[in-house]
N, C-alpha and C positions, 0 to 999 in steps of 0.2 A: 504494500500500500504506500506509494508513492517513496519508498525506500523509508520508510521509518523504523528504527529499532524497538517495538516493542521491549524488550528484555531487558536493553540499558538499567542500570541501577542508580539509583540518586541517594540522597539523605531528605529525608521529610519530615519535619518535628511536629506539623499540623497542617489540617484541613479542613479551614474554615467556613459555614454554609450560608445558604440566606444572606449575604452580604448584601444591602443596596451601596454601598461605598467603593472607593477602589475603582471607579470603571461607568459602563452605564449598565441599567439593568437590575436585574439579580445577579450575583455572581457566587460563584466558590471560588473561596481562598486556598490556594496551596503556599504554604511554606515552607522554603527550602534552607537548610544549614549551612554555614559558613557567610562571613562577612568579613571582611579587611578594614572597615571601618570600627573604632572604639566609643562611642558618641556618649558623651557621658550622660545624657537624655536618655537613652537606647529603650525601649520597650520592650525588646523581647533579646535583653542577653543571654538566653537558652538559644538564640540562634544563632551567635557570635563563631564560637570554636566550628568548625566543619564536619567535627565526627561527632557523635552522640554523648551524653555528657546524662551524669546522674545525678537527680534532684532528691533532696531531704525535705520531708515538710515533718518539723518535730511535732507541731500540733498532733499531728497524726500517729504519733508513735505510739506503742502501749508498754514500750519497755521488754518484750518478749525473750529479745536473743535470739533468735532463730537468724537474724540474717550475720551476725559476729563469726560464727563458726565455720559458714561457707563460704566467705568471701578469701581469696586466693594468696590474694597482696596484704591481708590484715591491714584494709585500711579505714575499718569501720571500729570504734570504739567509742564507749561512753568518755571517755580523758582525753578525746578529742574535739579541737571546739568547734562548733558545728558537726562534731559526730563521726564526718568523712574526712581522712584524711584525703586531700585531691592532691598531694603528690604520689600519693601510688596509687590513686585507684585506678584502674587500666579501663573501666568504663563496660566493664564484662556483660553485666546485669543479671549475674548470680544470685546477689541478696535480691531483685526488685521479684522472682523468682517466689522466694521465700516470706515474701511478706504482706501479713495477713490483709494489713488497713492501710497500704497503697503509701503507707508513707516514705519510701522508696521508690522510685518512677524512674524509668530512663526517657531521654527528651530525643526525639529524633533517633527513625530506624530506617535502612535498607528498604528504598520499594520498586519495582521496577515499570515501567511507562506502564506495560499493559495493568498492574494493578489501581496505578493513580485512575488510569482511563475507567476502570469498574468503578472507583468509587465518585465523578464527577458524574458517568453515566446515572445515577440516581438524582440529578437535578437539573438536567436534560430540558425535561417540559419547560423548566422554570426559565431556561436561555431563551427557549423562543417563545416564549408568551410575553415574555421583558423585554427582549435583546438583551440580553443579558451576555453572562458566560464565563471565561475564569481570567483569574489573576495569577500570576506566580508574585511570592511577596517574600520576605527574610526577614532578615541576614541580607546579605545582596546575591539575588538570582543566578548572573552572570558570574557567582563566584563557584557553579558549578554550571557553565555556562554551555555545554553538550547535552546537559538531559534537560535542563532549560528549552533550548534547541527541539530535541523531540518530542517534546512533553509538548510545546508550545504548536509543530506539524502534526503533530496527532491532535489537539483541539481544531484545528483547519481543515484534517481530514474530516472531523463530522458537523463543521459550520458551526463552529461556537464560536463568538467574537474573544477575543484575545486581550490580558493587561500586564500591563508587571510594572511594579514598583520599583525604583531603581537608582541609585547614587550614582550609577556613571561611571565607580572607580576600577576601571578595567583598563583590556586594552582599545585599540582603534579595531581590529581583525576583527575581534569577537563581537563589539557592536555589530559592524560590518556583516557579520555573518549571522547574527543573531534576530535584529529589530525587522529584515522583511519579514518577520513571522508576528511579528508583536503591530497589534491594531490599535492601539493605547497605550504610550509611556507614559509614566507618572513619574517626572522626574524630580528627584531632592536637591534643592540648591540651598544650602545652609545661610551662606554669607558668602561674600565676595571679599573678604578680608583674606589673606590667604594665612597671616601669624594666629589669628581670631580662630583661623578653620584648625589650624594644623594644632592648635592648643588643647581642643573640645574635642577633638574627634580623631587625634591620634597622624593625620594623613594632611597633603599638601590639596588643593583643590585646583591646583590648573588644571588636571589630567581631568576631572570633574566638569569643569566649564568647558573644555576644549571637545569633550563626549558627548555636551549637552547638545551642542551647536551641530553635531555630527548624528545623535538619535533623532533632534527636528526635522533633521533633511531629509530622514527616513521614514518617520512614520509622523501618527499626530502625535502630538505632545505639550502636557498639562505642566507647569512648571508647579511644584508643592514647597511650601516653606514649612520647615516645624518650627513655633514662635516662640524664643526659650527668654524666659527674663534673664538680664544681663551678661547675653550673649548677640543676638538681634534683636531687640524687642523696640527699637526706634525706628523713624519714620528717616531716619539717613539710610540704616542698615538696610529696610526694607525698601527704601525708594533704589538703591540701587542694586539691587539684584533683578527688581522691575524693569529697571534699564537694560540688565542682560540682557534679561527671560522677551524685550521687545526685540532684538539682535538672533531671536532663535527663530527657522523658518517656521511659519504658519502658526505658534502661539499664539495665543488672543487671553489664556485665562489664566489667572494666578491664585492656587488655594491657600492661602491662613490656617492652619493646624494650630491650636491653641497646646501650650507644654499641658502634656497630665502627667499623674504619678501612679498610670492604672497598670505598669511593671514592675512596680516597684517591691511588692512580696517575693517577686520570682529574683531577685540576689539574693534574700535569705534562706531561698532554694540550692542558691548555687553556691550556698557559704562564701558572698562579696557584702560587704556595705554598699549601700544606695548613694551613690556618687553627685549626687545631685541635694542631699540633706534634708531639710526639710520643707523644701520649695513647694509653694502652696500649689495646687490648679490653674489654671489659665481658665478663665470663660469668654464663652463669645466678645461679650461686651469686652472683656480686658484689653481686645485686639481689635477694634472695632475701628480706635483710633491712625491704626495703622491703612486700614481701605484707601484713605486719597491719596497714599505715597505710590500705589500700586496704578490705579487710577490715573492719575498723573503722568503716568507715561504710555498711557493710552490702554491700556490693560483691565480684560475684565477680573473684578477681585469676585472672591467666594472664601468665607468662613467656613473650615472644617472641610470634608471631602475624603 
């Protein structure tokens, strides 16, 4: 069927349903593992690392023992803080095996196209009654950017419109090679400050700007900002990124993502502190002020998305 690898393997930590966001439509989320980005914002750093990674929720524990004995590397013990030692755990999923009340989980498993394909075929109806259809979302997509790839021509094999969410930070090839498949980028442009970017998010943002300019020329493309207080949260920061995002072929619309803190349980999953402290919510109205920077440069704005 048009040369697609069913069998390919990916990493898949979720898949999410019913979405109206992300795209147009209904859509299904898939999330794929690995990012090269550190965003100290990040919402789902269970997708960060590339291979599968094991989460503790103590709430959940009952104290049992059962997973202490099995585990390989001995890196599970009460005299450890947070429980897990994650220098040796090897990410087996031995204990998650053994344990009664889930409070042991591993995050992202092995699936291969044709199984993603069975589980989006159950929300099928809902792409064409919408237009709807799927997203690949992370971690960053293109950080496993081959089953990206077929995941993406097997949704075109059966007329599902196509999105993906995406920072950009790859290379030029795999754009190239990847976006005629994508019918919707949602691309993240943090700041145009490049000391600002490289400080928050670990990485340089030319390679970012220089990809954004390169995925408009290839498909359409949503420019999205996540609005962090005292990072961009001014109407300089925002007005100019507006200015790129007008510089990107065929652009017209700029989303406002207000910062949340709806990740933030999931580091005391992954035994991290929440890098961001105790930074309240964003609401609409908090970023409301921001619209005529966006505006202003001829651009339509949209809160959330």
């Amino acid at each position: 069927m048009n040369g697609i690898d069913y069998d390919m393997e990916g990493i898949v930590f979720d898949i999410q349903r019913y979405s109206i966001h992300d795209g147009p439509g209904v859509r299904t989320i898939v999330f794929l593992k690995g990012c090269p980005l550190r965003c100290r914002w990040c919402s789902n750093p269970e997708s960060q690392a590339p291979e599968p990674e094991l989460l503790f929720r103590a709430s959940s524990c009952i104290r049992c023992g059962q997973c202490t004995p099995v585990c390989p590397t001995k890196a599970l013990s009460r005299d450890n803080p947070g429980f897990v030692d994650r220098d040796k755990c090897v990410k087996c999923g031995t204990c998650v095996g053994v344990c009664p009340t889930d409070a042991l989980t591993i995050s992202g498993k092995k699936m291969t196209i044709a199984q993603v394909m069975l589980e989006l075929r159950k929300d099928a109806i809902h792409y064409r009654r919408s237009g709807g259809g799927v997203t690949l979302s992370g971690g960053e997509p293109l950080f496993q950017h081959a089953f990206a790839k077929e995941l993406l021509k097997a949704c075109h094999e059966q007329g599902w419109n196509t999105a993906m969410e995406t920072t950009g930070y790859t290379t030029r090839e795999i754009i190239r090679d990847v976006m005629p498949h994508v019918d919707h980028a949602l691309v993240d442009i943090k700041t145009i400050d490049p000391a600002n970017h490289q400080a928050n998010t670990g990485v340089d943002n030319r390679i970012i700007l220089e990809n954004a300019l390169c995925i408009a020329s290839l498909t359409h493309a949503v420019v999205r900002i996540p609005v962090v207080p005292g990072f961009n949260d001014t109407e300089k920061a925002i007005g100019a990124i507006a200015d790129f995002a007008k510089l990107m072929p065929g652009v017209d619309t700029v989303h406002l993502l207000p910062y949340h803190t709806y990740g933030e349980n999931k580091y005391a999953l992954l035994g991290r502190p929440y890098p961001m402290g105790d930074l309240a919510n964003l609401k609409p109205d908090d970023v409301s002020h921001l619209v005529p920077a966006v505006e202003q440069a001829g651009l339509k704005c949209q809160i959330g998305g």
